[in-house]
N, C-alpha and C positions, 0 to 999 in steps of 0.2 A: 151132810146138809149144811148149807150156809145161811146166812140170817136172810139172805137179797134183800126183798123191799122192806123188810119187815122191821121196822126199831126196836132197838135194845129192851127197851120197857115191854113193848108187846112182849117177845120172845122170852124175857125174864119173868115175868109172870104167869105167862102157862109152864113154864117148866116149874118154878115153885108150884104150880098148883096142881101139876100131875105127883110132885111128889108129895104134899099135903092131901089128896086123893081129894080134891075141890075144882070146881071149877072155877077159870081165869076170873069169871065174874065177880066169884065170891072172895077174892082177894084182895082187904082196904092194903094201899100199896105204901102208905102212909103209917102201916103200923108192923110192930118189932116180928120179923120171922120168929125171932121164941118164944111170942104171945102164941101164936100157933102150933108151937109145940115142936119148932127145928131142932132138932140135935145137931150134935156135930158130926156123924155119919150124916146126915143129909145134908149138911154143909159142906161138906167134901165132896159129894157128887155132886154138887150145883158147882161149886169150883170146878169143877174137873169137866163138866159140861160147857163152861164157861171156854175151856181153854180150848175144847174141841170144835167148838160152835163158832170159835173166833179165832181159833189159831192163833195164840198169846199163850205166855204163861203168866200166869198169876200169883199171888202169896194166896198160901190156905188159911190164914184168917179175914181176906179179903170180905167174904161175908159176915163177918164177925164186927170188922170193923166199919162198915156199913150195914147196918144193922134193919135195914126196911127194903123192899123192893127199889124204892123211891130213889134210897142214897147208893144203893148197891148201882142201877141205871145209869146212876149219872158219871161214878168211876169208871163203869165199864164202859161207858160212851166216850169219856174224855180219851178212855185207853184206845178206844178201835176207830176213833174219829164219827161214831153214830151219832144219832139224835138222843141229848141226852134221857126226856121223859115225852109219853105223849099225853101223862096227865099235864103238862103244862103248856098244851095247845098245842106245840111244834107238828108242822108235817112231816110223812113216814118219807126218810132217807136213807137210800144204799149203805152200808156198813163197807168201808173200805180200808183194806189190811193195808 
């Protein structure tokens, strides 16, 4: 599956949130993944979902080093040329490799 219409921030946040067993809703995007209790097993399949979901490769501290949904969007947009976040109003645009 590809991201099509769908922006980075969307897609980022339901996949944290299936793996936090929460719904997208329940996810402040603004606050640290390991307030919510990410390991680093789950950070490495969120990377690794990352690289499959955008065909890139990434560093595995990638989430590490962007540490909120929020910062994590915005690298991964600058990386795939998406919309960086949609909490900051932007409209949803094609993800293009």
């Amino acid at each position: 599956m590809t991201a099509g219409n769908r922006d980075v921030h969307t897609w980022l946040t339901a996949r944290v949130a299936t793996y936090l067993r929460r719904s997208p809703e329940d996810i402040d995007t603004s606050v640290p993944l390991a307030d919510y209790g990410l390991d680093s097993l789950t950070a490495l399949a969120i990377t690794a979902d990352i690289e499959d979901e955008f065909e890139v490769t990434v560093d595995d501290a990638l989430t590490w080093d962007h540490p909120t949904v929020d910062a994590l969007s915005a690298a991964l947009s600058d990386l795939v040329g998406g919309q960086p976040t949609a909490a900051a109003g932007t409209n949803e645009k094609q993800a293009r490799r």
